[in-house]
N, CA and C atoms as an extended XYZ file, in Angstrom:
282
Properties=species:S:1:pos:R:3:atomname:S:1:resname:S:1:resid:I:1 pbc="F F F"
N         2.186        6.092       -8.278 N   UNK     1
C         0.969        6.815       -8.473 CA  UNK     1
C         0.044        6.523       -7.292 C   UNK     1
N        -0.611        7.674       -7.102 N   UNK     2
C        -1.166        6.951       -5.699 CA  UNK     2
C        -2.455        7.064       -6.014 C   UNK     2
N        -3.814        6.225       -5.596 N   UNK     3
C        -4.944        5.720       -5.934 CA  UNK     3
C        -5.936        6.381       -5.203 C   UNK     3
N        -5.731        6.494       -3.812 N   UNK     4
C        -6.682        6.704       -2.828 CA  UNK     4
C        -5.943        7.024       -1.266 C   UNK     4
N        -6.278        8.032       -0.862 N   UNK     5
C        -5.909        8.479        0.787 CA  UNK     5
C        -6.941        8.728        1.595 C   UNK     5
N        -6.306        8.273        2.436 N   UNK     6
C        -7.422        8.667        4.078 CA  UNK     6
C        -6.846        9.048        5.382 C   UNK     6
N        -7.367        9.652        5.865 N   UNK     7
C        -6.701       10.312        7.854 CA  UNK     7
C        -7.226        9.651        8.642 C   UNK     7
N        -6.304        9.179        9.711 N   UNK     8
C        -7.501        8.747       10.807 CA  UNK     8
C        -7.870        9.986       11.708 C   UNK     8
N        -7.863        9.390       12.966 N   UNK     9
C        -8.549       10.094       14.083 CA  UNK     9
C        -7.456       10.787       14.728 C   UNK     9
N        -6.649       10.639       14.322 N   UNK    10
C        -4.884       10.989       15.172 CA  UNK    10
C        -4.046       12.142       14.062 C   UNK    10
N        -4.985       11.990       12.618 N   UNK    11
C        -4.543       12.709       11.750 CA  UNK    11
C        -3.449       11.831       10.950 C   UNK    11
N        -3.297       10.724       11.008 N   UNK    12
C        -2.084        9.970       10.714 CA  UNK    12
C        -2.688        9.222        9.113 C   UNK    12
N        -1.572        9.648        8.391 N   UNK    13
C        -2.313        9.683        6.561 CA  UNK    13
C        -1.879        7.902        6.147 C   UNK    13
N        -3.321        7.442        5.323 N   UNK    14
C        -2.709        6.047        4.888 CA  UNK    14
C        -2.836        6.398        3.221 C   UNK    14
N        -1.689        5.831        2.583 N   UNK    15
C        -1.680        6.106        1.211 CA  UNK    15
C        -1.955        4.260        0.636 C   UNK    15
N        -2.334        4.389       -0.673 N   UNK    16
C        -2.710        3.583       -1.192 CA  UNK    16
C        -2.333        3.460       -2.925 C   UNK    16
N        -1.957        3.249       -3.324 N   UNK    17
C        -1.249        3.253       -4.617 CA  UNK    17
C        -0.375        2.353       -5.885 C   UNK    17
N         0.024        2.591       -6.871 N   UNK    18
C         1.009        1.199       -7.410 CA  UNK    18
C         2.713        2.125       -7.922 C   UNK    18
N         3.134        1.238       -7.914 N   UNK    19
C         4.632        1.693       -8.331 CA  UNK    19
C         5.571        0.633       -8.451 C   UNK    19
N         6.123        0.502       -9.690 N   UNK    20
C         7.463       -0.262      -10.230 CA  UNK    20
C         8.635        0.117       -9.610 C   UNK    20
N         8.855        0.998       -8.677 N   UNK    21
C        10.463        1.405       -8.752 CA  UNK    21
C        11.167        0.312       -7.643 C   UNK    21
N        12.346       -0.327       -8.052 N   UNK    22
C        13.112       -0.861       -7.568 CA  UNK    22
C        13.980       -0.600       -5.671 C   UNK    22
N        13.616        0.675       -6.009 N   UNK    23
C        13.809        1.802       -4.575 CA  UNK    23
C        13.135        2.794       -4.141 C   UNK    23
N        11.895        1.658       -3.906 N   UNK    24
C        10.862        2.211       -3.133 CA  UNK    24
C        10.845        1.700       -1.641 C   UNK    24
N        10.461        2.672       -1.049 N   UNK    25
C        10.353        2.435        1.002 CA  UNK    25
C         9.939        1.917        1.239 C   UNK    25
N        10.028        0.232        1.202 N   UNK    26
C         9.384       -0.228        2.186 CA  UNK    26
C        10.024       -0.204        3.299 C   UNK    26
N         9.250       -0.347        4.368 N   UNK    27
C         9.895       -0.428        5.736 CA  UNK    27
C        10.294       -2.060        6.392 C   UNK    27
N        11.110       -1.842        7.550 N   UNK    28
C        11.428       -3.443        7.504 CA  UNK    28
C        10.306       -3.879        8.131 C   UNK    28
N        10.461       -5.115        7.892 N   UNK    29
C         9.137       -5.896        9.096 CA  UNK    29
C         7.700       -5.810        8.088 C   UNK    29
N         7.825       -5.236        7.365 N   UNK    30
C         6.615       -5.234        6.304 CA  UNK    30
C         6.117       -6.652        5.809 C   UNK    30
N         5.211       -6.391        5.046 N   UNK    31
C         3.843       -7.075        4.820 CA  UNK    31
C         5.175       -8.523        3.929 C   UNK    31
N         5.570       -7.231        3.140 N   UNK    32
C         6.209       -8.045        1.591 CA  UNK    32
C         7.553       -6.669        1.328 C   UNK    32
N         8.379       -7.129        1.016 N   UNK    33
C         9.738       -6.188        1.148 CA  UNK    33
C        10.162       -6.194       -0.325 C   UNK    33
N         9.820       -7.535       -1.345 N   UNK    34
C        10.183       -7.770       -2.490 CA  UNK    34
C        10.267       -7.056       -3.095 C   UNK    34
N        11.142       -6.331       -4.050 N   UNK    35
C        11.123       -5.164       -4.954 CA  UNK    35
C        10.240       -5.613       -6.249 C   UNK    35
N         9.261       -4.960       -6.719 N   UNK    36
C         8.553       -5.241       -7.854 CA  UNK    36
C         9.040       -5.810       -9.192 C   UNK    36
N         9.024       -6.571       -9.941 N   UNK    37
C         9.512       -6.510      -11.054 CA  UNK    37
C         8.663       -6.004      -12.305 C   UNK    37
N         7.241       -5.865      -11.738 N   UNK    38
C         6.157       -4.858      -12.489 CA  UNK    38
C         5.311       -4.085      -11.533 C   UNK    38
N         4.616       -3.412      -12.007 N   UNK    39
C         3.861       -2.703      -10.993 CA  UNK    39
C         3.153       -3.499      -10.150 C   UNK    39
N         3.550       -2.696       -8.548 N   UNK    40
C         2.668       -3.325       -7.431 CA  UNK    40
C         2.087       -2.550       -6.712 C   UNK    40
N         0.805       -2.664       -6.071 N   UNK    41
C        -0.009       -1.870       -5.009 CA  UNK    41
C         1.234       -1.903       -3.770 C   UNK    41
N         1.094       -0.589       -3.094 N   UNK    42
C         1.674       -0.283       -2.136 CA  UNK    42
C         0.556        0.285       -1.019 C   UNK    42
N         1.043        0.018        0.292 N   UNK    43
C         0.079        0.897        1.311 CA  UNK    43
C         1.207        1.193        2.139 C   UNK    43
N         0.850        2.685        2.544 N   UNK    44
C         1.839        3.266        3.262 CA  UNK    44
C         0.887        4.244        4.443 C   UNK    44
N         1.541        4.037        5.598 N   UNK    45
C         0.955        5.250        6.697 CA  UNK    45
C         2.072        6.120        7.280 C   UNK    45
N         1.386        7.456        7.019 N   UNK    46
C         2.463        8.572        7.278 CA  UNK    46
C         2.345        9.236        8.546 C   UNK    46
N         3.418        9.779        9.131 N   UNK    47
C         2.866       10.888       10.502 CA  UNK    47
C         1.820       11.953        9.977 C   UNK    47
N         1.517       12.459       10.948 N   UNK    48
C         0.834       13.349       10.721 CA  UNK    48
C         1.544       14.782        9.668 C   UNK    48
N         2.767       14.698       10.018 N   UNK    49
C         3.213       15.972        9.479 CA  UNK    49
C         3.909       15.396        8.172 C   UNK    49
N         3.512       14.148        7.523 N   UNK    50
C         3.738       13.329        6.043 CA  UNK    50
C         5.714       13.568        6.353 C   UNK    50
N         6.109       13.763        7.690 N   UNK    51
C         7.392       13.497        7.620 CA  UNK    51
C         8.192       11.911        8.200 C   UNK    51
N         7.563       10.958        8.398 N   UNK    52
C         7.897       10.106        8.274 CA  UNK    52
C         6.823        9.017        7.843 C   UNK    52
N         7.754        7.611        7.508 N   UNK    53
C         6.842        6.681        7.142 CA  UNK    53
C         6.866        5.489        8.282 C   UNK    53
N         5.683        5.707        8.514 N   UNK    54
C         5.308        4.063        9.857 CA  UNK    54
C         5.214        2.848        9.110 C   UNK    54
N         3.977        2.663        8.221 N   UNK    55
C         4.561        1.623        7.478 CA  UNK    55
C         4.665        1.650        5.915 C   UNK    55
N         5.241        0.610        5.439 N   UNK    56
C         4.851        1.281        3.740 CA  UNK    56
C         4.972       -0.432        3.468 C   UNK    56
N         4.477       -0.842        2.977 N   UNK    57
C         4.269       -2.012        2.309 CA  UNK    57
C         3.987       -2.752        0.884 C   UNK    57
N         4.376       -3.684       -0.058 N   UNK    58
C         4.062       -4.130       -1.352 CA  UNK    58
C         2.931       -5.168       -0.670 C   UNK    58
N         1.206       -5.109       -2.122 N   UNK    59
C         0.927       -6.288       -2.057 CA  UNK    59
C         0.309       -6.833       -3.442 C   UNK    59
N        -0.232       -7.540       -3.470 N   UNK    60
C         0.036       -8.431       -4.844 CA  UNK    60
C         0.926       -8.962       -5.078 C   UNK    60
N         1.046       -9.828       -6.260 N   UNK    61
C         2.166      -10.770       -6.522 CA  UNK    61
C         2.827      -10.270       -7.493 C   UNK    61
N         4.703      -10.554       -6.988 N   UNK    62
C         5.567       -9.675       -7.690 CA  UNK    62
C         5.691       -9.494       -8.755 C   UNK    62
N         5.150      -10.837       -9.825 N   UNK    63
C         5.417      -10.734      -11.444 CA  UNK    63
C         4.127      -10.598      -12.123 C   UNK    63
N         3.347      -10.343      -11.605 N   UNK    64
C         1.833      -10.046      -12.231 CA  UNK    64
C         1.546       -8.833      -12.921 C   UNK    64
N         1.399       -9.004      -14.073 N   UNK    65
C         0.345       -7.366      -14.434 CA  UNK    65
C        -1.045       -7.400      -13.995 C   UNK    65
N        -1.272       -7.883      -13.361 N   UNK    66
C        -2.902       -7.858      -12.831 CA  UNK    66
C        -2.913       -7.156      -11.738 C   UNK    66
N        -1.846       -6.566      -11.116 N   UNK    67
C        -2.089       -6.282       -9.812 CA  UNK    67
C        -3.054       -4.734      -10.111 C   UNK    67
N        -3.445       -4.439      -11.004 N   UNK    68
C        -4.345       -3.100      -11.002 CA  UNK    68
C        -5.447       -3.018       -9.873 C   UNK    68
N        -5.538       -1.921       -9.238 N   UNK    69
C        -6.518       -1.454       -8.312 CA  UNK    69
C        -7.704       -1.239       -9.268 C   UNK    69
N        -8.758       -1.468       -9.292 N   UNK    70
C        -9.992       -1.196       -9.739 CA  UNK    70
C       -10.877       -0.342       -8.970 C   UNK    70
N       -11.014       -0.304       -7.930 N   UNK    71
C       -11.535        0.187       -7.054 CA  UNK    71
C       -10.890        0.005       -5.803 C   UNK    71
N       -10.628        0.754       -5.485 N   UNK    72
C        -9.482        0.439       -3.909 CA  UNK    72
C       -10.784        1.028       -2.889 C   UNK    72
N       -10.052        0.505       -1.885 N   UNK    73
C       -10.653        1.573       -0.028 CA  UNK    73
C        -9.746        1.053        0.428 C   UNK    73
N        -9.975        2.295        1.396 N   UNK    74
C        -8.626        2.231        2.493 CA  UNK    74
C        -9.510        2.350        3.740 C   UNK    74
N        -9.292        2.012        4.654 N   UNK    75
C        -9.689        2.201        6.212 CA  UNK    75
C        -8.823        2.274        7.098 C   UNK    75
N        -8.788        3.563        7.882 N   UNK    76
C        -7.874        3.134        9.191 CA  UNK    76
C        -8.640        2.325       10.302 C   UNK    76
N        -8.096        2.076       10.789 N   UNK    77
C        -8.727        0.818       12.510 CA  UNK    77
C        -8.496        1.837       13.769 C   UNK    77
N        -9.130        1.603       14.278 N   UNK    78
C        -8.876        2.098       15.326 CA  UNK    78
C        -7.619        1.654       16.540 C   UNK    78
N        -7.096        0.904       15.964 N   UNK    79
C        -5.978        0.421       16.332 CA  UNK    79
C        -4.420        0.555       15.766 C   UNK    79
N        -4.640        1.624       14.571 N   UNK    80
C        -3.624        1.684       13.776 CA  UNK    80
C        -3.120        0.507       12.784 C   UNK    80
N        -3.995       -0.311       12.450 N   UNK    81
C        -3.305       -0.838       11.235 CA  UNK    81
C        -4.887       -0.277       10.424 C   UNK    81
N        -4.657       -0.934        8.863 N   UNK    82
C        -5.953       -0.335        7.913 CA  UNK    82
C        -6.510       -1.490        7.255 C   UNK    82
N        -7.236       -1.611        6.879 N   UNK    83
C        -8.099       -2.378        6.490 CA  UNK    83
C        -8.145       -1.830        4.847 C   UNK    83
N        -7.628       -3.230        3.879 N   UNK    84
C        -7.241       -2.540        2.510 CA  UNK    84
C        -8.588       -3.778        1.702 C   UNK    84
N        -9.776       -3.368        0.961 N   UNK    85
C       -10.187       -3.881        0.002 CA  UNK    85
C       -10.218       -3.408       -1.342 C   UNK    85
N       -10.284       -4.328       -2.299 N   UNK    86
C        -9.827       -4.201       -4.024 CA  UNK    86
C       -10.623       -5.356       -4.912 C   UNK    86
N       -10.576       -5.113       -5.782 N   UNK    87
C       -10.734       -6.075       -7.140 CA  UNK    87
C        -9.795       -6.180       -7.931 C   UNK    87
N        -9.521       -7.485       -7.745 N   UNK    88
C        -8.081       -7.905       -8.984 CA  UNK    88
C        -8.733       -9.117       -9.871 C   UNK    88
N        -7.651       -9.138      -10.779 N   UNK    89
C        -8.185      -10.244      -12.160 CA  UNK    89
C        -6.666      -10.950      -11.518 C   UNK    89
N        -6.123      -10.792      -10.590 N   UNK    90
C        -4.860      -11.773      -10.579 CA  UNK    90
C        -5.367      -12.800       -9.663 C   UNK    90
N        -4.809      -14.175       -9.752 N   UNK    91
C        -5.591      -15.467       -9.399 CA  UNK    91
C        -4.342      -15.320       -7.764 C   UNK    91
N        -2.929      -14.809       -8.256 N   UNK    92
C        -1.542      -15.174       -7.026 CA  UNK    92
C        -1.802      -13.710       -6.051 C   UNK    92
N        -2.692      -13.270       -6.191 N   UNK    93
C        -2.819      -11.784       -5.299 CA  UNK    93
C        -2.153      -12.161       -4.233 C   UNK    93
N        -1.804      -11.594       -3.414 N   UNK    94
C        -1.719      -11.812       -1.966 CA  UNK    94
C        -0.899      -10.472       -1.445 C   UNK    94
């Protein structure tokens, strides 16, 4: 499910969202690669033409139900990575 999106300046889409599925994209080299065993926030940045994925990443901690977004933002940087703030009730966020 996805929570919140934004474009940068290049047009390049960052998604923001949670999802349980076992075979979900992350990309290699990512944040956290762990497959969820409950729902986890994901951030993902797409090309411009949403035909590929640059990065896609899990964060929160893998066995938590706390990982709920309450309020998300997303920011792109001007450097291409994003700047992700939230409110969680989970103490192992990361």
């Amino acid at each position: 499910m996805v929570n919140m999106v934004n474009v940068d300046s290049n047009d390049f889409v960052y998604i923001y969202g949670i999802s349980d599925s076992p075979n979900f994209p992350v990309t290699p080299g990512a944040y956290n690669t762990a497959p969820p065993e409950v729902l986890r926030i994901f951030v993902a940045k797409l090309t411009p033409d949403l035909g590929t994925v640059v990065f896609c990443t899990f964060i929160g901690s893998p066995s938590s139900e706390e990982n709920w977004a309450f309020d998300p933002f997303i920011k792109p940087l001007s450097d291409g990575s994003v700047l992700v703030i939230d409110n969680t009730l989970n103490p192992d966020f990361r």
